[in-house]
C-alpha positions as CSV (number, residue, x, y, z in Angstrom):
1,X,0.0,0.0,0.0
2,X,1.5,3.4,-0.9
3,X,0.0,7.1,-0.1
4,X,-2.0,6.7,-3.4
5,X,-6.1,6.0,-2.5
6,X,-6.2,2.2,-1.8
7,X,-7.3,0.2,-5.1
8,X,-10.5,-1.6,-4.3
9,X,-11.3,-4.3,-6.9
10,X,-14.9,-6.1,-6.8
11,X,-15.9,-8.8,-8.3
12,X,-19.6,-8.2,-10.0
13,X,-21.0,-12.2,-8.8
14,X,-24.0,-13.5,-10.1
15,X,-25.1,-10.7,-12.6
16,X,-28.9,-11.4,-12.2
17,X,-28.7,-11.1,-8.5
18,X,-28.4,-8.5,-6.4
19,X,-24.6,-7.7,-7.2
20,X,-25.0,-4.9,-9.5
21,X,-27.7,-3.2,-7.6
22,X,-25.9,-3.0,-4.4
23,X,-23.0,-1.9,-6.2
24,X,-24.7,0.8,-7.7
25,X,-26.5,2.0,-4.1
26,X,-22.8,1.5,-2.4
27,X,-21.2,4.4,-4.3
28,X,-24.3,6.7,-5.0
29,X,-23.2,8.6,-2.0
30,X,-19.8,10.4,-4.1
31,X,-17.7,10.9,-0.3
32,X,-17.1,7.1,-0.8
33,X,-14.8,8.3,-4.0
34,X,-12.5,9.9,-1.3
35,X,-11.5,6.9,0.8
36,X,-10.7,4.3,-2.3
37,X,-10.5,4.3,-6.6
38,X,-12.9,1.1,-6.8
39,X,-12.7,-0.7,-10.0
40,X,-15.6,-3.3,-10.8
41,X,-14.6,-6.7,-12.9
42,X,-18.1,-7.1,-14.5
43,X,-19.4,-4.8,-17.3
44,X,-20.4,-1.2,-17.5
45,X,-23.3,-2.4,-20.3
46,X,-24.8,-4.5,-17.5
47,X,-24.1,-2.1,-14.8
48,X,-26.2,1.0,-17.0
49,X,-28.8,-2.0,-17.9
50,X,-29.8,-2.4,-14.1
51,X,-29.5,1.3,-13.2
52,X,-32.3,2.3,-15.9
53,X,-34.3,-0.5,-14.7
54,X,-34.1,0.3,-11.4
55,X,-34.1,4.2,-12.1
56,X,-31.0,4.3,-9.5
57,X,-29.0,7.5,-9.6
58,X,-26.7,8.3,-12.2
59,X,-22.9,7.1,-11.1
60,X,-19.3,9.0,-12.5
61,X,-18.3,5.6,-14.3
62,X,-15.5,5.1,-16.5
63,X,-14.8,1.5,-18.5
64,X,-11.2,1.0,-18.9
65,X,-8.7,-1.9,-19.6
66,X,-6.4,-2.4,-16.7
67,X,-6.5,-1.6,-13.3
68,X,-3.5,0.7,-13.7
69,X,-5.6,3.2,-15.6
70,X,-8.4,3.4,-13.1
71,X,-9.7,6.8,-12.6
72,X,-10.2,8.4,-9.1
73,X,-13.8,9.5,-8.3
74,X,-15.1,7.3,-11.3
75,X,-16.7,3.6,-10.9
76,X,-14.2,2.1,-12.9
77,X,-15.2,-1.4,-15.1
78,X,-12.9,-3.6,-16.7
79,X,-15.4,-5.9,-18.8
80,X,-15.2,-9.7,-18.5
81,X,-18.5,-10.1,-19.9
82,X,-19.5,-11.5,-23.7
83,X,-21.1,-8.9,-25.7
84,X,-24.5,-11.3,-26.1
85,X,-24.9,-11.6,-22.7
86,X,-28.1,-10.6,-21.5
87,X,-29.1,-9.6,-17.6
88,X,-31.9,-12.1,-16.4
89,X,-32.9,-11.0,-12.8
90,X,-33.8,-13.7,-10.8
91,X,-33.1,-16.7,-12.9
92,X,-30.0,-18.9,-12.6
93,X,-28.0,-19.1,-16.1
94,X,-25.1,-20.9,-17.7
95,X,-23.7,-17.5,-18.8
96,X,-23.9,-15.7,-15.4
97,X,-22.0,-18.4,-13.6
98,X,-19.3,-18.2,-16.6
99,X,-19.0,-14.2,-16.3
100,X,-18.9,-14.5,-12.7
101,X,-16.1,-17.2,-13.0
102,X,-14.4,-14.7,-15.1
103,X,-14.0,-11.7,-13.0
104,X,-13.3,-13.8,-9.8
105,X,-10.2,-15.1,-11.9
106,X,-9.1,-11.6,-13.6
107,X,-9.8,-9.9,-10.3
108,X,-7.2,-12.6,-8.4
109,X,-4.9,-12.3,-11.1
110,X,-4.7,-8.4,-10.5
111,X,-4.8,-8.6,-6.6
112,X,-1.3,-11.1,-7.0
113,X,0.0,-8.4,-9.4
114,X,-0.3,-5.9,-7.4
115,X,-2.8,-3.7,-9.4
116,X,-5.4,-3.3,-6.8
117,X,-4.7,-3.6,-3.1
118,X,-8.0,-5.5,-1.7
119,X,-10.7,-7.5,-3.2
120,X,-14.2,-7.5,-2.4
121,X,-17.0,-9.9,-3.8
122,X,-20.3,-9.9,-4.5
123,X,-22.4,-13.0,-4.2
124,X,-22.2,-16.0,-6.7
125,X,-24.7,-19.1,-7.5
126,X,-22.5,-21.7,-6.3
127,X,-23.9,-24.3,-8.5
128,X,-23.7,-22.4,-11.9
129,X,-20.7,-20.9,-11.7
130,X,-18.7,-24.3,-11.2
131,X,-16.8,-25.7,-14.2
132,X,-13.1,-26.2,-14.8
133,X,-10.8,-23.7,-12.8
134,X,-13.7,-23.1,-10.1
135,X,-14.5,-26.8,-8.6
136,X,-15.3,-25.3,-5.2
137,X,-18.0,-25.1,-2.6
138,X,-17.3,-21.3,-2.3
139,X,-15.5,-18.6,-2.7
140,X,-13.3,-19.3,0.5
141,X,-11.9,-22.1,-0.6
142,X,-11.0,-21.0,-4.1
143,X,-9.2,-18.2,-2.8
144,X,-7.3,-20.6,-0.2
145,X,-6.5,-22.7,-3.4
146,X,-5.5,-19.4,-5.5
147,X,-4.2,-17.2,-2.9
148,X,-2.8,-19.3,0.8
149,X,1.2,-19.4,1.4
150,X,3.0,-21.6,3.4
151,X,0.6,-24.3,4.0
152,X,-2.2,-21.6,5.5
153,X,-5.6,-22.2,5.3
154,X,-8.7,-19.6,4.8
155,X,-10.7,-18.9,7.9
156,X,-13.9,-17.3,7.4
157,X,-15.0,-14.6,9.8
158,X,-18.6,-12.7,9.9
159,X,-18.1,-9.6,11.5
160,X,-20.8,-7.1,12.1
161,X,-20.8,-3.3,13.1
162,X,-22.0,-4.3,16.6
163,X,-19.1,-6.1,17.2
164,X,-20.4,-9.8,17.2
165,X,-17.6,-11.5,15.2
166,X,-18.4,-15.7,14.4
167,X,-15.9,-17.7,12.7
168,X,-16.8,-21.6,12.0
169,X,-14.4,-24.3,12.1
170,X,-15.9,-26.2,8.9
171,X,-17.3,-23.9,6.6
172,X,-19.3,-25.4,3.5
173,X,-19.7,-29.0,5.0
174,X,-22.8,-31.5,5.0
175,X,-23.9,-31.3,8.7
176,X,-23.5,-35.3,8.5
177,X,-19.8,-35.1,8.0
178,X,-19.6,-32.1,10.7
179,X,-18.4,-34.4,13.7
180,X,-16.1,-37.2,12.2
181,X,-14.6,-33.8,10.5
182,X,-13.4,-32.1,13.8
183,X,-9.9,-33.3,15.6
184,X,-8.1,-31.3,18.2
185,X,-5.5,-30.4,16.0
186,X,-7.9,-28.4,13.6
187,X,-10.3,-26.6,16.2
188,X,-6.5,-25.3,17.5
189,X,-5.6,-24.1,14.3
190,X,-8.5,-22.7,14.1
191,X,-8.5,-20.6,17.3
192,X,-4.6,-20.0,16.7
193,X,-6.0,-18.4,13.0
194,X,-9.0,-16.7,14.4
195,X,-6.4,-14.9,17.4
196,X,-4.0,-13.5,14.3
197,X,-6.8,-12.0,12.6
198,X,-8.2,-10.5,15.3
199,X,-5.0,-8.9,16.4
200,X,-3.6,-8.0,12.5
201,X,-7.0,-7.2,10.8
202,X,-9.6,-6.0,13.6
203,X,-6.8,-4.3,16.0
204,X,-7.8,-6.1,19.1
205,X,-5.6,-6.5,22.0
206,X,-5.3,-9.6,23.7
207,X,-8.5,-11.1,22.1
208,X,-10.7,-13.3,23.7
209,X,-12.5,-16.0,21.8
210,X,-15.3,-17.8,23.1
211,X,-15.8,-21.5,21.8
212,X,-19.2,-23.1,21.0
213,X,-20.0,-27.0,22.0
214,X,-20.9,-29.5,18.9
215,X,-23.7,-30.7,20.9
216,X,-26.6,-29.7,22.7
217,X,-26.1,-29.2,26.5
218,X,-22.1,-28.9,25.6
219,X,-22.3,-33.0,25.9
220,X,-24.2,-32.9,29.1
221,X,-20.9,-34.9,30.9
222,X,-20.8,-37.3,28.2
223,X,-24.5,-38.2,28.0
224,X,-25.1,-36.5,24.5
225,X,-21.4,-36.9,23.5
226,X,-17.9,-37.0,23.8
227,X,-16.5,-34.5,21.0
228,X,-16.6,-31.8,23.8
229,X,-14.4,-33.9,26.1
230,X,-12.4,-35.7,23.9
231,X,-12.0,-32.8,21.2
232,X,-13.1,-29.7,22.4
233,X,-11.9,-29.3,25.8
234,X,-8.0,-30.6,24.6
235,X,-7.9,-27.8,21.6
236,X,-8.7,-25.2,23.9
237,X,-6.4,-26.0,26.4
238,X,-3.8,-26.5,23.1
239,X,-4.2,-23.1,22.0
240,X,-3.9,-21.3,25.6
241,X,0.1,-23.1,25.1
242,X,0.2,-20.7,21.9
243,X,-1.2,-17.5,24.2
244,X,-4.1,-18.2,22.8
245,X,-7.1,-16.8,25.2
246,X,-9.6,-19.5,24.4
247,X,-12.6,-20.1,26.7
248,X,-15.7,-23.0,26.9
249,X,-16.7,-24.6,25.3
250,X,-20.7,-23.0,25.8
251,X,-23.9,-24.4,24.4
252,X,-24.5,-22.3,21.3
253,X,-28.2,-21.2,22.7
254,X,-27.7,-20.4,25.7
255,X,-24.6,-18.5,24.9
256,X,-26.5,-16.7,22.2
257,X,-29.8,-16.2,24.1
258,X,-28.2,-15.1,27.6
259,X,-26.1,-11.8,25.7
260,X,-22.9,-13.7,26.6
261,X,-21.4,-13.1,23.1
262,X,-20.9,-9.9,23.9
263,X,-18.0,-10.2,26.6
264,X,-16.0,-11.9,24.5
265,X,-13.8,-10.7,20.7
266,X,-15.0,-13.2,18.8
267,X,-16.9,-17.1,19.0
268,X,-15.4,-19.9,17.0
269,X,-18.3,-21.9,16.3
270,X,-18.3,-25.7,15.2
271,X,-20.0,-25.5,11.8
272,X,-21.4,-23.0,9.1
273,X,-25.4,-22.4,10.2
274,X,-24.6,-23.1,14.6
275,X,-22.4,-19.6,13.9
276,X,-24.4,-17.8,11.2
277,X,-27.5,-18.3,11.8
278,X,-27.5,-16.7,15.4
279,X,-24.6,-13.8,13.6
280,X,-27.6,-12.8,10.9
281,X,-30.1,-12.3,13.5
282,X,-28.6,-10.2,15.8
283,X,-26.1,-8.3,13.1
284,X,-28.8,-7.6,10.7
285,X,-27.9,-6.1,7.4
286,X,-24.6,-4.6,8.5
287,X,-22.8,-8.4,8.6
288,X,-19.6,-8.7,6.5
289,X,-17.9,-12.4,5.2
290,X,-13.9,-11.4,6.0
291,X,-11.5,-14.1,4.7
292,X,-8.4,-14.3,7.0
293,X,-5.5,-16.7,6.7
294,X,-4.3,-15.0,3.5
295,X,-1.5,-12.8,2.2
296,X,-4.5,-10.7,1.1
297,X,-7.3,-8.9,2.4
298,X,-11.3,-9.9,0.6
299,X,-14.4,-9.1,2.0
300,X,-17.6,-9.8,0.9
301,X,-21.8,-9.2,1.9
302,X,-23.5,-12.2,4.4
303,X,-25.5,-12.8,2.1
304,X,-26.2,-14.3,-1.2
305,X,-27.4,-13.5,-4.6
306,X,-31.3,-12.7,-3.3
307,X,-32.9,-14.2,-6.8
308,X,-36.5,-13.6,-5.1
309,X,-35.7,-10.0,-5.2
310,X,-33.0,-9.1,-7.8
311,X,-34.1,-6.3,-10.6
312,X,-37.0,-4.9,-8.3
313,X,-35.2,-2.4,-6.1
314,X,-35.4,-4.2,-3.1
315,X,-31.5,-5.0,-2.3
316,X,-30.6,-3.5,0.8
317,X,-26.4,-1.9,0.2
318,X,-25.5,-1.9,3.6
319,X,-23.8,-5.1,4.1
320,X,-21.6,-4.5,0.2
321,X,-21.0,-0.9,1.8
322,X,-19.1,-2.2,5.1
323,X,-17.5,-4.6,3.1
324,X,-15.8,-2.2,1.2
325,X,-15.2,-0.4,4.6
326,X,-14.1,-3.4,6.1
327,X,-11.9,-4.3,3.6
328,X,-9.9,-0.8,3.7
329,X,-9.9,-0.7,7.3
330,X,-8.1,-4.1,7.0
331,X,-5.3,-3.0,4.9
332,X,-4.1,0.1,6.8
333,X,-4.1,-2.3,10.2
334,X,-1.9,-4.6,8.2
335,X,0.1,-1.7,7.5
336,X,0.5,-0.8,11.3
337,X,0.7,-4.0,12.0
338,X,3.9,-4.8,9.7
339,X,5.3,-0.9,10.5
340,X,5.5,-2.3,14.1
341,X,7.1,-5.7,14.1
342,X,9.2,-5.6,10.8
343,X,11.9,-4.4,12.4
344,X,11.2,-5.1,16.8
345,X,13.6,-3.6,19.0
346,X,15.5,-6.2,21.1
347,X,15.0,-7.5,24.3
348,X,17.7,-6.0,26.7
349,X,17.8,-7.9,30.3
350,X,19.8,-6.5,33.5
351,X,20.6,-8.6,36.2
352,X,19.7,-7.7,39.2
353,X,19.9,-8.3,43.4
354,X,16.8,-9.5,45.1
355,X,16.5,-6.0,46.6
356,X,15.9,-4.4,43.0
């Protein structure tokens, strides 16, 4: 990152969802132009197609053909997008899942080139956009294929404006598979990942992360399992060798339905809906998909591609707006964080009497 306006490159998703109107809404307000130069893999043709239909507010936009020529306080669109393609709202299509395959794959190759500085997405259909180069339940776990160093995985963590932040140990899993899926050795990872990002990305001291049973009643002593003795209990205790400041594990309702979530910096929950589904309800519309664990900062809305609404003005901008937030406020706490231990001062010791 230099002192330039940071480079904010979003992926358009599913283009007969909801992507292209919450774009749109996100930069109507032109004080956004003075925080980042956002550039938009997708196409301006589409873009002007949904804000007629929608009669949304005319937007400064600019179509250009790399990210180096992005233009500051102009929606910029580098087209990845056939010239017969057609914007369907609300219907799944071959063609949309190919175009949004297409600028995931031009927007990663620009983020490793170092021609924009963070990446945010908007949502996909994860069944039509898979095909050859994109074999993936999500978009976490392509970008852990296209983007992880050093044997790192991707941890996914929803973080909302009230400061409710949920990150699950399996992600896009069959709940059958959930439990023969979990070992010590990956719910400490996990917790190790999850204390990182909170300390690199979200700025927060000394985190402490609550962790959620697998089964009701926390096991109930072993009466309605044993992951929570045999599993659970062991990675916390793991972690606190790594300074990690891991607590529970708590049954996921009562946690959630007693307020205790909010004494703690973040909850590493078991498995994708025990986490989310409590994170939606309280966070509302403000709820933002973070991906940690890379070299790389992407963000993305909680939610998906909203076909039961897309083309009728419905879309709510909020959650694509703190993205975009999100991911800036990301990148400069990388920065500090890298200004302050690249180069650390060295430890000087004294001896000393017992009277000192």
């Amino acid at each position: 990152m230099n002192s330039e306006k940071i480079k904010v490159g979003i992926t358009h998703g599913d283009y007969n969802g909801i992507g292209y109107e919450i774009i749109l809404k996100a930069f109507e307000d032109p004080q956004i132009f003075d925080l980042c130069t956002p550039i938009v893999y997708g196409s301006q043709r589409i873009a002007s197609f949904y804000r007629k239909h929608l009669d949304l507010p005319q937007v400064q936009s600019a179509q250009i053909d790399e990210a180096d020529n992005a233009k500051d306080s102009a929606l910029n669109f580098i087209n990845v997008v056939g010239d017969d393609d057609q914007p369907n709202p609300g219907q799944s299509t071959e063609a949309a899942g190919k175009a949004a395959f297409a600028a995931l794959e031009r927007a990663v190759a620009d983020l490793k080139n170092g021609q924009i500085d963070v990446l945010v997405t908007a949502p996909i259909n994860k069944a039509n956009i898979q095909r050859p180069g994109f074999q993936f339940p999500g978009h976490t776990e392509y970008l852990e294929a296209a983007l992880a160093e050093d044997g790192n995985r991707a941890l996914m963590i929803l973080a909302g404006e009230n400061g409710l932040r949920v990150a699950p140990v399996t992600i896009h899993l069959p709940l059958a598979n959930v439990a023969e899926s979990l070992t010590s050795d990956l719910i400490c990872q996990r917790l190790v990942e999850f204390n990182d990002a909170l300390i690199r990305d979200f700025g927060v001291h000394k985190p402490r992360i609550a962790v959620l049973a697998l089964n009701p009643h926390a096991g109930d002593n072993g009466l309605l399992g044993k992951e929570e003795e045999d599993i659970i209990i062991p990675a916390i205790a793991e972690a606190g060798n790594s300074k990690v400041l891991a607590f529970g594990p708590y049954p996921a309702d009562g946690f959630f339905g007693s307020g205790a979530y909010s004494k703690f910096d973040g909850v590493l929950a078991m498995y994708h809906d025990q986490g989310l589904i409590p994170f939606k309800t309280i966070e509302g519309s403000s709820g933002v998909n973070f991906t940690a664990g890379l070299p790389y900062v992407r963000t993305s809305p909680d939610h998906g591609t909203a076909y039961d609404i897309a083309g009728q003005g419905k879309a709510d901008p909020q959650s694509m707006r703190q993205a975009i937030y999100m991911a800036i406020d990301a990148l400069r706490r990388r920065e500090v964080h890298r200004e302050i231990f690249s180069n650390p001062l060295k430890k000087l010791y004294q001896d000393r009497g017992r009277d000192n």
